[in-house]
C-alpha positions as a LaTeX table, in Angstrom:
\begin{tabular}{lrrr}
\hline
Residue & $x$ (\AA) & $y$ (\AA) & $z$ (\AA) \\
\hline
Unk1 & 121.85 & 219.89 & 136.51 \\
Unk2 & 121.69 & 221.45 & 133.16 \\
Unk3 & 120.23 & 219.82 & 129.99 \\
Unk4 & 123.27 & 219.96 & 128.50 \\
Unk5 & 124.75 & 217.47 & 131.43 \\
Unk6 & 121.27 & 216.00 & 131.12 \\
Unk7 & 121.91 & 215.01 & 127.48 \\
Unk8 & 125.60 & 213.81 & 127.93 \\
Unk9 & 124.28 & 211.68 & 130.79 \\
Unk10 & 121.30 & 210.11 & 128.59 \\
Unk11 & 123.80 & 209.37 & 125.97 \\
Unk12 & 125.92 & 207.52 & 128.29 \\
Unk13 & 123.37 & 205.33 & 129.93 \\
Unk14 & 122.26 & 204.42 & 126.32 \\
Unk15 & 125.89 & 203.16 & 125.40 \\
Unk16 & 126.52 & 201.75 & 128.41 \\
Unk17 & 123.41 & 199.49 & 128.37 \\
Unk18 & 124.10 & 198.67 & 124.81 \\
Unk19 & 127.32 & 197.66 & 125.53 \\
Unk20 & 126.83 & 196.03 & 128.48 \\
Unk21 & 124.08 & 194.02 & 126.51 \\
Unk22 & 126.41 & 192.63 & 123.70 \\
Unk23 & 128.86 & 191.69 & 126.51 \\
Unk24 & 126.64 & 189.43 & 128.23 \\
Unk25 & 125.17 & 187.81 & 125.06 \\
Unk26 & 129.29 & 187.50 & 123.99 \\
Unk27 & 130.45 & 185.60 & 127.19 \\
Unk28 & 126.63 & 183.50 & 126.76 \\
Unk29 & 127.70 & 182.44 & 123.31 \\
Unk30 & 130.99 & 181.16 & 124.28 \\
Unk31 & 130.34 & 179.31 & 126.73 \\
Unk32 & 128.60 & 176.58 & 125.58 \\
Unk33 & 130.69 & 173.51 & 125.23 \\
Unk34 & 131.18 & 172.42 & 121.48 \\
Unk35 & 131.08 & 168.88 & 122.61 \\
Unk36 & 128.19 & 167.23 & 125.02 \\
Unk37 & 128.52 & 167.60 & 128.25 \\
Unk38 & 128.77 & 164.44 & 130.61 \\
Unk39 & 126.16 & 166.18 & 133.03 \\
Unk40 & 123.67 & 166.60 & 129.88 \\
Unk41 & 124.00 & 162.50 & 129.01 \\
Unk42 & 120.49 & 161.58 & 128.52 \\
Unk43 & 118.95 & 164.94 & 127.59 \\
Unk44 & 120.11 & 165.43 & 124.33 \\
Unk45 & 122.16 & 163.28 & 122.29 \\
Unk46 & 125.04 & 164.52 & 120.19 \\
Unk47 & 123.00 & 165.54 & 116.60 \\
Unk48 & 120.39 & 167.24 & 119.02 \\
Unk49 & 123.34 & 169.09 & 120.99 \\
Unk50 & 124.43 & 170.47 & 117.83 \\
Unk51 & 121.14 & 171.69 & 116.15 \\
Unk52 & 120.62 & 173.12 & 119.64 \\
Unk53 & 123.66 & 175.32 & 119.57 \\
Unk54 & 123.23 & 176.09 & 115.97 \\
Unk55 & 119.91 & 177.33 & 116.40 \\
Unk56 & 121.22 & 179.23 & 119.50 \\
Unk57 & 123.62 & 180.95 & 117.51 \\
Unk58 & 121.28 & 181.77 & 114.65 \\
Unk59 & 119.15 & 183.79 & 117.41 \\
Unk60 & 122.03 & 184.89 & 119.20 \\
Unk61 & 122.91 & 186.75 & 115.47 \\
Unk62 & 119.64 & 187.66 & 115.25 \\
Unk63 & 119.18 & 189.74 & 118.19 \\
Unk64 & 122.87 & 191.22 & 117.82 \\
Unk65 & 121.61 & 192.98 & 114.29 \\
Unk66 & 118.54 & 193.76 & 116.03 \\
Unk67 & 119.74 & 195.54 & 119.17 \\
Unk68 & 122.47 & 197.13 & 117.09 \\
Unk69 & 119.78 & 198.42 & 114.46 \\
Unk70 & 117.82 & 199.96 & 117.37 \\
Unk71 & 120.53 & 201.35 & 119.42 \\
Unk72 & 121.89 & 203.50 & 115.86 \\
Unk73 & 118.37 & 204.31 & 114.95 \\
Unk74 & 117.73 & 205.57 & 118.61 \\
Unk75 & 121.22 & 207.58 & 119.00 \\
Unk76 & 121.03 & 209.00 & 115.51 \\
Unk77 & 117.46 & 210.50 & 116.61 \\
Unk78 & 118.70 & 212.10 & 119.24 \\
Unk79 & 121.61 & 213.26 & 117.97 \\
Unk80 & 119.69 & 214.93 & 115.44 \\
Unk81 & 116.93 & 216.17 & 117.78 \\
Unk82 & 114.97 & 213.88 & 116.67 \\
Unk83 & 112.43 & 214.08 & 120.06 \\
Unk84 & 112.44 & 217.80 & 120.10 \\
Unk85 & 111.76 & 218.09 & 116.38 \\
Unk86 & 109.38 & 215.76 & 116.99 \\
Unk87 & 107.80 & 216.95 & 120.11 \\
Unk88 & 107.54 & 220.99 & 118.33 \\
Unk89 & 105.90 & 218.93 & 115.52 \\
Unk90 & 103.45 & 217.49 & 118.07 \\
Unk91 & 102.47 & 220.67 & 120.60 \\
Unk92 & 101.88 & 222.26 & 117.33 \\
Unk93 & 99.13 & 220.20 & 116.46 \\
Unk94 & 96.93 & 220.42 & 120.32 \\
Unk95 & 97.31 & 222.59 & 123.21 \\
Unk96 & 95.67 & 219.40 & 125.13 \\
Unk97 & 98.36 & 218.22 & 127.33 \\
Unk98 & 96.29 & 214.25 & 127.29 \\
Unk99 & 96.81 & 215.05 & 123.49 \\
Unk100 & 99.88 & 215.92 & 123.02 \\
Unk101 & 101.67 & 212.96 & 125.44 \\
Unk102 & 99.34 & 210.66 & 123.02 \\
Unk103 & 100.56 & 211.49 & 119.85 \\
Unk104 & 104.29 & 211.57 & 121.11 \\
Unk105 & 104.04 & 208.46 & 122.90 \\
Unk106 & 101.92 & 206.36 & 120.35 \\
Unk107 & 104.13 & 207.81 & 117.22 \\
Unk108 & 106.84 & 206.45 & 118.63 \\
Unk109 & 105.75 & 203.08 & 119.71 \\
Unk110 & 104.28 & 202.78 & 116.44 \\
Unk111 & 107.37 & 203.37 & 114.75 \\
Unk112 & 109.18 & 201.24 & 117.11 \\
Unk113 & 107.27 & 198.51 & 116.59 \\
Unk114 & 107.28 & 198.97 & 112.83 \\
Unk115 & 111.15 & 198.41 & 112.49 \\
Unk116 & 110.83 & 195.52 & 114.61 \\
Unk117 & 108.47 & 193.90 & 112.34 \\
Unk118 & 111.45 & 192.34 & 109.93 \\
Unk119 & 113.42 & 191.42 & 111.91 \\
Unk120 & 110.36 & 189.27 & 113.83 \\
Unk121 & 109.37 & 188.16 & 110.62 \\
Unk122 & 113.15 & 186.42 & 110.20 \\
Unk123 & 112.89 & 184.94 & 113.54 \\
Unk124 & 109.64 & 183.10 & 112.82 \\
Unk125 & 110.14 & 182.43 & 108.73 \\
Unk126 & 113.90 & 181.37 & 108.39 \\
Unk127 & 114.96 & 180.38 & 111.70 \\
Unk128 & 112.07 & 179.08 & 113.46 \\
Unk129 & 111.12 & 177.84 & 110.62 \\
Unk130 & 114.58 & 175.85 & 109.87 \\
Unk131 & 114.50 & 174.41 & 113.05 \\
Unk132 & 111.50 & 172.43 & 112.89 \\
Unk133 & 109.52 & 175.24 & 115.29 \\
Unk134 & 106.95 & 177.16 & 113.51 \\
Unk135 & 103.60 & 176.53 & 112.60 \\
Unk136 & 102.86 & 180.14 & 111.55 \\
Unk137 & 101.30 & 180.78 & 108.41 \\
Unk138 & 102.21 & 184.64 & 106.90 \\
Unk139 & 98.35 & 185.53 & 106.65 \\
Unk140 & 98.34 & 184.34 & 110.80 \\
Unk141 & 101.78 & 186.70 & 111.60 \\
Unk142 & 100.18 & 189.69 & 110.07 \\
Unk143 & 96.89 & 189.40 & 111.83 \\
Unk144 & 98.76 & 189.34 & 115.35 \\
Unk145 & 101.45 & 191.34 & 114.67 \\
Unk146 & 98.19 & 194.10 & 113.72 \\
Unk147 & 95.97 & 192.54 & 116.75 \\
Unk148 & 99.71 & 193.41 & 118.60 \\
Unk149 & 99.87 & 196.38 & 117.89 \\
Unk150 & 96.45 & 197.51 & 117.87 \\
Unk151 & 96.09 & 196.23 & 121.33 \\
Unk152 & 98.56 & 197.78 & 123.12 \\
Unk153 & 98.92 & 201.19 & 121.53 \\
Unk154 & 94.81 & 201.40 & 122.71 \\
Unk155 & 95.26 & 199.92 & 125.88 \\
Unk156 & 98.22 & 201.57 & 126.66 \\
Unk157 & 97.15 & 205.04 & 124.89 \\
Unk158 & 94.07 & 204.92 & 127.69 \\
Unk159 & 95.95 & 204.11 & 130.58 \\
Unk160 & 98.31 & 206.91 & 129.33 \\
Unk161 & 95.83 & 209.40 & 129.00 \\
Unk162 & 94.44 & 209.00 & 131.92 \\
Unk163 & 97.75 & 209.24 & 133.69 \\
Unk164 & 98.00 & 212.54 & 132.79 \\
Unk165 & 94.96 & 213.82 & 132.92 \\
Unk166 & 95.47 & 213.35 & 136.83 \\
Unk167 & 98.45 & 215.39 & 136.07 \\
Unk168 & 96.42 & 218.12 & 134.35 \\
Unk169 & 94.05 & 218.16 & 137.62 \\
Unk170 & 96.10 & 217.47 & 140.59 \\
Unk171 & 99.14 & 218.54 & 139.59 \\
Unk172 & 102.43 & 216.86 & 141.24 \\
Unk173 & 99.70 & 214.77 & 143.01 \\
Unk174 & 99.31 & 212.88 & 140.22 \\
Unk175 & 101.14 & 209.62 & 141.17 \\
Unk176 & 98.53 & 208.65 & 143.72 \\
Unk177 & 95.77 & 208.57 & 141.43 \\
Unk178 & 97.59 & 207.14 & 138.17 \\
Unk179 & 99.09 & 204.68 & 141.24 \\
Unk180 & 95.21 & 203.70 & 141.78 \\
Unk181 & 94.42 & 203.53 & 138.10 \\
Unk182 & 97.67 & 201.37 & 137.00 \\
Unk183 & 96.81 & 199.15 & 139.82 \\
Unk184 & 93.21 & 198.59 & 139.24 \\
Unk185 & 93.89 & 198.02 & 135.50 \\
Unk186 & 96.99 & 195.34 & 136.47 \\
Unk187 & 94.00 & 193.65 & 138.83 \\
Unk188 & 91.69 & 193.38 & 135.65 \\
Unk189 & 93.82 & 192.59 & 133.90 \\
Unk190 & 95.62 & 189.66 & 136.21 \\
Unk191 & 91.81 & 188.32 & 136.63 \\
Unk192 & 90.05 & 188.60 & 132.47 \\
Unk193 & 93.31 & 188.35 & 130.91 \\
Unk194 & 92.42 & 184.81 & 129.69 \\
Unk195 & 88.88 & 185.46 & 129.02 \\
Unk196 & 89.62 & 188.84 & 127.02 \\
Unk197 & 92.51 & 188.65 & 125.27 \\
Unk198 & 93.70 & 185.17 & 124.71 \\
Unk199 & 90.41 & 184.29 & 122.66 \\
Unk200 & 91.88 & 187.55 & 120.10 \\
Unk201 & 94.49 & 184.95 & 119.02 \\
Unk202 & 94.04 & 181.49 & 120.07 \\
Unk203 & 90.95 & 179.20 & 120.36 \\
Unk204 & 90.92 & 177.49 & 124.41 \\
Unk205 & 88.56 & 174.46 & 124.69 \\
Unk206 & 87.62 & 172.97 & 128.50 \\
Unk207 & 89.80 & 170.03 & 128.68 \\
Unk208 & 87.32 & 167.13 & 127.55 \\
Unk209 & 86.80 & 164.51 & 130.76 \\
Unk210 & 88.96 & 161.65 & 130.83 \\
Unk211 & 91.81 & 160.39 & 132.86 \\
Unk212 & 93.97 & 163.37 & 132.07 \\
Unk213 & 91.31 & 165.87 & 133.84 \\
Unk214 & 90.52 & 163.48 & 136.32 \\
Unk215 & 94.38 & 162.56 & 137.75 \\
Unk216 & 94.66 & 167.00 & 137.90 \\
Unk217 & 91.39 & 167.36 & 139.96 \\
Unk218 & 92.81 & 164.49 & 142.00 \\
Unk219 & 96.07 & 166.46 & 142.92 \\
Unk220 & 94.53 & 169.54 & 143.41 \\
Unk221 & 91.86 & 168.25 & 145.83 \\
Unk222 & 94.78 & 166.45 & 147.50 \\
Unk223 & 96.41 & 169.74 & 148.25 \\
Unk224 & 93.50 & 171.21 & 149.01 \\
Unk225 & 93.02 & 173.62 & 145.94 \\
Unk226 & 90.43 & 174.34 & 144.32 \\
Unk227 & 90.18 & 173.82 & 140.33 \\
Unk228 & 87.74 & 173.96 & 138.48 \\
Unk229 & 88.65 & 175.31 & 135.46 \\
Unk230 & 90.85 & 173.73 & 133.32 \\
Unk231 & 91.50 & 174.60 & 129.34 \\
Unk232 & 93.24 & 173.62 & 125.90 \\
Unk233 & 95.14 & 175.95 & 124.33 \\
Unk234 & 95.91 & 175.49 & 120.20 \\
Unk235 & 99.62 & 176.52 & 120.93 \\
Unk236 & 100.11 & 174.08 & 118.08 \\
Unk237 & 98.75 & 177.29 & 115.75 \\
Unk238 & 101.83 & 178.85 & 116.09 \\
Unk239 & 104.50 & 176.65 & 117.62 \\
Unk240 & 105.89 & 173.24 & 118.08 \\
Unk241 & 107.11 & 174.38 & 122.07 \\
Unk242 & 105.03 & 173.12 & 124.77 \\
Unk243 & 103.89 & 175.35 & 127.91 \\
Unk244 & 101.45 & 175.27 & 130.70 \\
Unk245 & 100.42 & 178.11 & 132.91 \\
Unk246 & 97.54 & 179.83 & 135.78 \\
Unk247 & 95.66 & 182.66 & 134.83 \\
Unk248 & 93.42 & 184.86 & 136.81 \\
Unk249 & 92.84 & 185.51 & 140.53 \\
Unk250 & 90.43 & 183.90 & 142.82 \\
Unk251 & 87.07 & 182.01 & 141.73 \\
Unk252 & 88.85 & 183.39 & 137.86 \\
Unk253 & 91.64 & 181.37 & 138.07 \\
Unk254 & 91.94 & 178.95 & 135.69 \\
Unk255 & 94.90 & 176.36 & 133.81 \\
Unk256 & 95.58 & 176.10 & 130.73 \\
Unk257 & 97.23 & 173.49 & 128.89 \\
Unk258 & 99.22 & 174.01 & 125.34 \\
Unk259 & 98.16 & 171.25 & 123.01 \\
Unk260 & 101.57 & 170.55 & 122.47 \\
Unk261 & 102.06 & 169.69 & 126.25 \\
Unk262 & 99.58 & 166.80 & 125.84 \\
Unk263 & 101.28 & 165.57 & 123.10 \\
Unk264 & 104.43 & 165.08 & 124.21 \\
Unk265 & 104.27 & 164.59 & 127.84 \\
Unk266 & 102.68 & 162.10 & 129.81 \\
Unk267 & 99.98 & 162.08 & 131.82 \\
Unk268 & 102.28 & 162.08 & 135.30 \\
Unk269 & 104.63 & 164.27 & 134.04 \\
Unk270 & 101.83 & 167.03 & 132.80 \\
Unk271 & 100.47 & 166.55 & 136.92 \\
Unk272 & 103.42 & 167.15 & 137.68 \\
Unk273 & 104.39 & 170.37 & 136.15 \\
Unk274 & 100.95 & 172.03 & 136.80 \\
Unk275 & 101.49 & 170.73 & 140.53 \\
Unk276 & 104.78 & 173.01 & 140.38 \\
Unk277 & 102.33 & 175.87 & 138.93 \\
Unk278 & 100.30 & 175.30 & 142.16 \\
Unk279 & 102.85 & 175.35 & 144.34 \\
Unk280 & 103.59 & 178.86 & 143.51 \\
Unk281 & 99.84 & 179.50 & 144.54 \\
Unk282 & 100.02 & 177.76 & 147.97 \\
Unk283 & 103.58 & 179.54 & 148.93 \\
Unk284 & 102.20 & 182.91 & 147.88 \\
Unk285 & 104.39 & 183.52 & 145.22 \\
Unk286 & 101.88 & 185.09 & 142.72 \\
Unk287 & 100.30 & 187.61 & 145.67 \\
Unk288 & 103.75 & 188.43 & 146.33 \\
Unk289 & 105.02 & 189.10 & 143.34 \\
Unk290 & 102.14 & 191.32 & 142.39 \\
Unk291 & 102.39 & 193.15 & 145.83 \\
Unk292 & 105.59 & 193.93 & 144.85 \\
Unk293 & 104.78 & 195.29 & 141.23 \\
Unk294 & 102.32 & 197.30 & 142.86 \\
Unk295 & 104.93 & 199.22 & 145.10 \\
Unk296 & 107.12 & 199.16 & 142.71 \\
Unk297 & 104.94 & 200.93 & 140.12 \\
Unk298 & 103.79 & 203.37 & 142.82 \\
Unk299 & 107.45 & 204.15 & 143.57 \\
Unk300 & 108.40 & 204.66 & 140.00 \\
Unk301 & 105.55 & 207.53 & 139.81 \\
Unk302 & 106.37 & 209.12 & 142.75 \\
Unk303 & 109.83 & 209.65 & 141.34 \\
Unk304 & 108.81 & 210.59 & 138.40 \\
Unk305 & 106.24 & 212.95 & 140.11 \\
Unk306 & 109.41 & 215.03 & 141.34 \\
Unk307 & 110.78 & 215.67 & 138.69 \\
Unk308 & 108.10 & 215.83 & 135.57 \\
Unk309 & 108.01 & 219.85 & 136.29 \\
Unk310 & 111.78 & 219.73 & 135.48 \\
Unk311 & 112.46 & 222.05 & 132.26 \\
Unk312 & 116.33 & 220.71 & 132.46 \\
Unk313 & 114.68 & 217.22 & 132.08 \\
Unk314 & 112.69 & 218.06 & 128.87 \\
Unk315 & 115.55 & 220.33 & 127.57 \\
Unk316 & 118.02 & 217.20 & 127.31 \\
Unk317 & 115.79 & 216.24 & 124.44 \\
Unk318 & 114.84 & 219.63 & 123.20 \\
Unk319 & 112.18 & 221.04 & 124.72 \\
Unk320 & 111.59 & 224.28 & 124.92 \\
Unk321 & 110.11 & 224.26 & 128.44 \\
Unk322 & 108.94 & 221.22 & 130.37 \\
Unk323 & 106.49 & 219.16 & 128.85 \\
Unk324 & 105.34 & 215.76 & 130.05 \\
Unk325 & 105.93 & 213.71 & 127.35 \\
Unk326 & 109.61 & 214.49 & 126.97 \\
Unk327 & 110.07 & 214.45 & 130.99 \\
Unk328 & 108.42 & 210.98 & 130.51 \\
Unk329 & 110.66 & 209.79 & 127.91 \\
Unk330 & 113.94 & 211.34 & 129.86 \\
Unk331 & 113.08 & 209.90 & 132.85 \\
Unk332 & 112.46 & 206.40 & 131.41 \\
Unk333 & 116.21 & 206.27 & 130.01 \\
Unk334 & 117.81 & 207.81 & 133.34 \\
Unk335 & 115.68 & 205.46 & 135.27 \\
Unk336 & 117.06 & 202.40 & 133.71 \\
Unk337 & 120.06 & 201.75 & 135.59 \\
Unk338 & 117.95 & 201.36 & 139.01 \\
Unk339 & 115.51 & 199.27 & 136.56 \\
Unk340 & 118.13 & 197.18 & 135.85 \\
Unk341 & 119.13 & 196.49 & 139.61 \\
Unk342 & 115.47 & 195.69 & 140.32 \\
Unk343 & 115.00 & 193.13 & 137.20 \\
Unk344 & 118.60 & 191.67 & 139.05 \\
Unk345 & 116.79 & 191.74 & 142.20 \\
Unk346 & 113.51 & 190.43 & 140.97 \\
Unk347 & 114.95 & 187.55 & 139.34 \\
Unk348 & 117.02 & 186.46 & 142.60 \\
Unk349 & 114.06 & 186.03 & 144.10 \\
Unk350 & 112.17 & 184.57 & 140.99 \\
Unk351 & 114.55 & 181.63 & 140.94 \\
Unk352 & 113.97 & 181.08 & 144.80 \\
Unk353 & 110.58 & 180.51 & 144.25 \\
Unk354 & 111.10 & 178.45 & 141.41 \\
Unk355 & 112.64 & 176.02 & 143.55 \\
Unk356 & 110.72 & 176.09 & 146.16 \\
Unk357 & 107.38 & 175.03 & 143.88 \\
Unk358 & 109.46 & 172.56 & 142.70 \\
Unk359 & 109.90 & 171.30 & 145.68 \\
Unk360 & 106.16 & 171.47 & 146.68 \\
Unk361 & 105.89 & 169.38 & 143.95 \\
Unk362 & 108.30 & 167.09 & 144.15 \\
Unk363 & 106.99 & 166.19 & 147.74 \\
Unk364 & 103.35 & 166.36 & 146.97 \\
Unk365 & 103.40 & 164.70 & 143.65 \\
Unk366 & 106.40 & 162.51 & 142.21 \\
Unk367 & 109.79 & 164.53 & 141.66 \\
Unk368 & 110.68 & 161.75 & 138.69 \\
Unk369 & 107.71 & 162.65 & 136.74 \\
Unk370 & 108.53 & 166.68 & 137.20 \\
Unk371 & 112.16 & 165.87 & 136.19 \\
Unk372 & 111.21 & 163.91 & 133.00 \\
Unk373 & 108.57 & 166.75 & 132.07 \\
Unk374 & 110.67 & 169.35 & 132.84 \\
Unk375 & 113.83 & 167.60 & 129.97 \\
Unk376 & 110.84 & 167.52 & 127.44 \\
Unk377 & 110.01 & 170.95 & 127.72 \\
Unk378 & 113.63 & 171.74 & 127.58 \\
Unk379 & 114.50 & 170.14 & 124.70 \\
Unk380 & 111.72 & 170.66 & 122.98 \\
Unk381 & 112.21 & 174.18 & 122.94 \\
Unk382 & 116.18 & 173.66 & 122.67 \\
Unk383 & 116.86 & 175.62 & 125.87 \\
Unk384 & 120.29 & 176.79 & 126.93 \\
Unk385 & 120.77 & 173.98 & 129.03 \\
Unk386 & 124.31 & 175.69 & 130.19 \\
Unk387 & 124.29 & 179.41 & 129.97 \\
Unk388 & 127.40 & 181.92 & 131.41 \\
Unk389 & 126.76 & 182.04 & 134.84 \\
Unk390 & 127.05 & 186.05 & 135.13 \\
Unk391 & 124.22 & 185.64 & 132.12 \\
Unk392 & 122.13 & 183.26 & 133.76 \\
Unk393 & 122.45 & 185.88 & 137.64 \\
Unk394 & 121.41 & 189.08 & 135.49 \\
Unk395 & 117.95 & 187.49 & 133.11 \\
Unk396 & 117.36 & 184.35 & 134.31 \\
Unk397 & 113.63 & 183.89 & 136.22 \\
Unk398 & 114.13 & 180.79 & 136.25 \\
Unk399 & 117.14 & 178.26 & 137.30 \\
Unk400 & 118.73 & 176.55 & 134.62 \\
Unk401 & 117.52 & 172.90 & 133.87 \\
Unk402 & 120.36 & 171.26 & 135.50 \\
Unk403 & 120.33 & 173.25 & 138.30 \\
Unk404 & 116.77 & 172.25 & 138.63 \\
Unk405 & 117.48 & 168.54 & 138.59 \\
Unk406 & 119.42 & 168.24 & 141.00 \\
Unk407 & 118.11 & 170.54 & 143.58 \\
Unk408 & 114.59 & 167.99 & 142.77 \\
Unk409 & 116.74 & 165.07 & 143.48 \\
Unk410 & 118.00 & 165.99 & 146.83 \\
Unk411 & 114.92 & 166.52 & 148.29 \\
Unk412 & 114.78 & 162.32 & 148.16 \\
Unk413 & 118.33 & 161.39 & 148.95 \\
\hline
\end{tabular}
C-alpha cells in the first residue's frame, strides 16, 4: 500500500470516528425523557430530574465544541503536513533515535494537552461550578493540571524511551522486551499507585476506629478477606461526588473511602458498596482484567513490530523514510478501529462482572443497603440514569442504575 492510500485511509478513519462520535452523543441526548420517568419514582424528584438533564446537556455541549475543536485542529495539521514538518524539524535537532521519538511524542502531548486546558477549565468553573459540584479553587486546578502534566509526559517519556531503545538494540524484536517493561511498570504501578501518586494531589488519612471501620473488618473477615488497610480520601478538595475504590495488589491492597461517601451514605450502605468492590476480588475480576491488558498490550506491539520498518507507514505523514515516531503515530490512528471493537468487547464483559459483584454482595451483605447506596451515588453525581441503549452497549463499564436494581432485586424474589 502506498502512502498516498496510506494518507487517504488515515483521513478516513479520523472522520469516521468523529462522526461516529457525535452520532452516539446525538441519539444519547435525545433520549432522555423530558418528563420523569415512572421507573425513576423515588430517585429523583421532578426539580432534581430537570437540573439533571440540564446539567447533562451543558456537558453534552461541552464536549461537542471540544471534540469538534480537536478533530479541525488535528485534520488541519495534517493536511498541512503538519507531522512531517514537524518530524524534519525534530530529526534535525538529534540523530538519537530515543531522542528524536521523545521530542515528537512529548511536543505533541504537550500541545495536546495545552488546548485542552480551557476547555477543562469551563467544565470545572461554569458548569461544575453551577451545578452545585466543585470545590476547586483556581490556585488548586493549576497545580494539578501542572502535577498532570508533568507526571505523565515523565512517566510516559521513560517508558517511551525505553521502548525504543529495545528497538535501537534488538531490532523488530523489540516487542518482547518493551512487552516485559510495559508490564512490569503496569505491576508497579497497579501495587504503589496509592502510595506514590495519590499523596501528589490528595491528603489519605487511616480511617479513625469506630463503628464504621469495625462493621468493614467484620464483612471482610466474614468472607474471608483480608483488610487491613483502610483510608480517607479528601475527595471533598475537589468535588461534591462520592466514590469508593481498591488499590494495589496483594499484602498492598488497600480501600479507600472519599470523604464525601461518609457523608452521605450510611454506615450499611458504605459496607455494602465496598462489599461489591470485594466481590470483584473474590470472582477474579481484577487478575483477569489485568491478564487481559497484559496480552492485549503484548499483541498491540507485536503488530506494531511488523510494520514500524514500513517507509509507506511514515510517508502517509511525511516522512522521508521510516522513522519510528511517525510509524508510531500512523499506526495508532489505523489501529483504532480494532481498538474500538476491543473497548466494545471489554466493556461487555465489564458489565458482566459488575453484576456479578453485585450479586456477591447482595447475598453476602444486604442487597437493600447496596441499592440505597448505589441511588445516592447516582444522584449525587446526576448520572444518566437512562442513556440510548446503542450508547450505553458501545462506553458503558458499567450497567445503568436501573438495570442494576433490578437485576439486585431478583436475586431475593
Amino acid at each position: 500500500m502506498s502512502s498516498g492510500t496510506i494518507f487517504i485511509v488515515i483521513i478516513v478513519f479520523l472522520c469516521l470516528d468523529f462522526v461516529f462520535e457525535r452520532v452516539l452523543e446525538y441519539l444519547n441526548a435525545k433520549h432522555m425523557s423530558p418528563m420523569l420517568p415512572e421507573s425513576l419514582k423515588g430517585i429523583y424528584d421532578e426539580q432534581e430530574y430537570r437540573r439533571f438533564q440540564s446539567y447533562k446537556r451543558e456537558n453534552g455541549r461541552l464536549d461537542s465544541w471540544s471534540s469538534g475543536f480537536g478533530f479541525v485542529v488535528m485534520m488541519l495539521f495534517l493536511l498541512a503536513g503538519g507531522f512531517g514538518w514537524y518530524n524534519g524539524w525534530v530529526v534535525a535537532q538529534t540523530d538519537s533515535a530515543v531522542w528524536q521519538t521523545i521530542l515528537f511524542v512529548v511536543g505533541l502531548s504537550l500541545a495536546s494537552s495545552v488546548l485542552d486546558i480551557p476547555f477543562d477549565y469551563y467544565g470545572t468553573f461554569r458548569i461544575e461550578e453551577k451545578y452545585g459540584f466543585n470545590k476547586t479553587t483556581r490556585k488548586t486546578f493549576w497545580l494539578d493540571t501542572v502535577k498532570e502534566l508533568l507526571l505523565s509526559l515523565v512517566m510516559g517519556g521513560v517508558l517511551l524511551a525505553l521502548v525504543v531503545w529495545f528497538y535501537t538494540w534488538a531490532g523488530t524484536s523489540f516487542w518482547l522486551y518493551a512487552w516485559g517493561a510495559v508490564t512490569v511498570f503496569s505491576l508497579f504501578m497497579g501495587m504503589f499507585y496509592s502510595q506514590l501518586i495519590v499523596p501528589l494531589f490528595n491528603k489519605q488519612t487511616p480511617l479513625q476506629e469506630g463503628s464504621l471501620r469495625d462493621k468493614i473488618q467484620a464483612f471482610a473477615g466474614k468472607v474471608g478477606f483480608k483488610l487491613d488497610n483502610i483510608y480517607v480520601i479528601d475527595g471533598s478538595k475537589r468535588s461534591t461526588k462520592a466514590n469508593a475504590y481498591f488499590t494495589g495488589l496483594g499484602p498492598k491492597k488497600r480501600v479507600v473511602l472519599y470523604d464525601t461517601l461518609i457523608d452521605n451514605l450510611t454506615e450499611e450502605e458504605i459496607v455494602a458498596v465496598l462489599a461489591h468492590e470485594i466481590g470483584h476480588y473474590k470472582k477474579r475480576h481484577t487478575l483477569r482484567s489485568m491478564g487481559f491488558s497484559i496480552v492485549q498490550t503484548g499483541v498491540i506491539l507485536w503488530l506494531f513490530s511488523l510494520c514500524v520498518n514500513n517507509a509507506a507507514l511514515s510517508g502517509a505523514l511525511g516522512g522521508d523514510q521510516a522513522y519510528f515516531q511517525l510509524g508510531l503515530m500512523a499506526f495508532a490512528i489505523l489501529y483504532s478501529p480494532v481498538n474500538l471493537i476491543l473497548g466494545i468487547g471489554m466493556n461487555v464483559w465489564s458489565r458482566k462482572n459488575e453484576y456479578e459483584a453485585d450479586a456477591f454482595a447482595a447475598l453476602h451483605h444486604e442487597g437493600d443497603y447496596l441499592v440505597s447506596g448505589l441511588k445516592k451515588i447516582s444522584v449525587k453525581a446526576l448520572s444518566n440514569l437512562t442513556p440510548h441503549p446503542l450508547y450505553e452497549y458501545i462506553y458503558y463499564s458499567h450497567p445503568s442504575l436501573l438495570k442494576r436494581v433490578k437485576a439486585i432485586k431478583r436475586i431475593h424474589e
